[in-house]
C-alpha positions as CSV (number, residue, x, y, z in Angstrom):
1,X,-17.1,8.6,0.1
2,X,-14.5,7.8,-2.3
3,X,-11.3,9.8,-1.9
4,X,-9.6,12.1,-4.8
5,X,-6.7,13.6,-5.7
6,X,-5.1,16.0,-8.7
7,X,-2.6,14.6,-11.0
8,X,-1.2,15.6,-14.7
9,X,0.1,13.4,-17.2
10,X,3.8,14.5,-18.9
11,X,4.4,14.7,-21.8
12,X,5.6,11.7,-22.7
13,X,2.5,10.2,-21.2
14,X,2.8,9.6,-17.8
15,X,0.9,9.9,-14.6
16,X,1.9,10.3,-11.1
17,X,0.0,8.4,-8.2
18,X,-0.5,10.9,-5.9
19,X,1.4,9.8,-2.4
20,X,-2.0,9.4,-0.5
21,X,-3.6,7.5,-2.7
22,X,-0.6,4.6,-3.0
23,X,-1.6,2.7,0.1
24,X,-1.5,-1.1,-1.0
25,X,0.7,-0.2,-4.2
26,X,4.1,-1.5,-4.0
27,X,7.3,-0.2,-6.1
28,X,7.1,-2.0,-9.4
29,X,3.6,-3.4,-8.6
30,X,1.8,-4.2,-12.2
31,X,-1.5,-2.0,-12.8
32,X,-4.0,-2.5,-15.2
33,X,-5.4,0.6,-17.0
34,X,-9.1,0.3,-18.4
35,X,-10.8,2.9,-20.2
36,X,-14.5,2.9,-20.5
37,X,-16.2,5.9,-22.4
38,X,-15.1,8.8,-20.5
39,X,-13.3,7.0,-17.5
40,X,-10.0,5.3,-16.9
41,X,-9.9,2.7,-14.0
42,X,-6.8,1.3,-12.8
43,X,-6.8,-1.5,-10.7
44,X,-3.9,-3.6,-9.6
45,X,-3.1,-6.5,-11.7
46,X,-3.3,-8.9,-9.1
47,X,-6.8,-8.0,-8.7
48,X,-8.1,-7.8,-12.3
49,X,-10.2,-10.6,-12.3
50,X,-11.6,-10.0,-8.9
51,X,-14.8,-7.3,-9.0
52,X,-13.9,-6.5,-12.6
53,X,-17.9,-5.9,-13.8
54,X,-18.6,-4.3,-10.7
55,X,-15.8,-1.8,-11.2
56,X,-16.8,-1.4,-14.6
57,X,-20.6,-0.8,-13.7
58,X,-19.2,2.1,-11.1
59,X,-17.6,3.5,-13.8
60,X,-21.0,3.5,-16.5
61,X,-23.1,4.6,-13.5
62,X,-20.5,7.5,-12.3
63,X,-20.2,8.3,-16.1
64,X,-24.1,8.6,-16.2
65,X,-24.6,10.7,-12.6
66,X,-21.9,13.2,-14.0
67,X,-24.2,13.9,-17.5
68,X,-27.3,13.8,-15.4
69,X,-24.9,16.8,-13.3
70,X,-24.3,18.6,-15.9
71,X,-27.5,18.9,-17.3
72,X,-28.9,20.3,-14.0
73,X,-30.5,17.3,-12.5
74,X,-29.3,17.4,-9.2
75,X,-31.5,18.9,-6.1
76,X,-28.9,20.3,-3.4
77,X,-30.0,20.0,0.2
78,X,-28.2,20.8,3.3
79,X,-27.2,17.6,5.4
80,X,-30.1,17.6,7.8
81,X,-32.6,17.8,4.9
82,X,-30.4,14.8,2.7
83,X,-30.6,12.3,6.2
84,X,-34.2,13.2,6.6
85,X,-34.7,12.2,3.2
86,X,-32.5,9.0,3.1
87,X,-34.7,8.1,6.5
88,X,-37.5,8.0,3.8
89,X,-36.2,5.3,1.9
């Protein structure tokens, strides 16, 4: 599961990492900022060639599963119920 956090950006556009989700980003480290429809990836800039269409992919399919969300396409099940179905596949 991939782990979130709250920010805001000020404004004279900037945004504030929040602490927990630093790990691996030095002081003065260069990011890379990549918006794609609705989402904004950053990735470190050291690592912008590495995984770049699958990140971008993540984003068009996250983008997708949100409008599918929205428009009441998802079935909730409790967690027993979602393993027994997973077991299916």
């Amino acid at each position: 599961m991939a782990n979130i956090s709250i920010t805001k950006m000020s404004s004279k556009g900037q945004v504030v990492i929040p602490q927990d989700m630093r790990e691996g980003i030095s002081e003065g480290e260069k990011l890379i900022v990549i918006k794609n429809g609705k989402q904004i990836i950053l990735k470190k800039m050291d690592d912008f060639d590495e995984n770049l269409e699958e990140d971008l992919e993540f984003a068009k399919r996250t983008e997708e599963a949100w409008r599918a969300y929205d428009r009441g396409e998802f079935i909730s099940m409790d967690a027993d119920d979602f393993i027994k179905e997973m077991k299916k596949w």
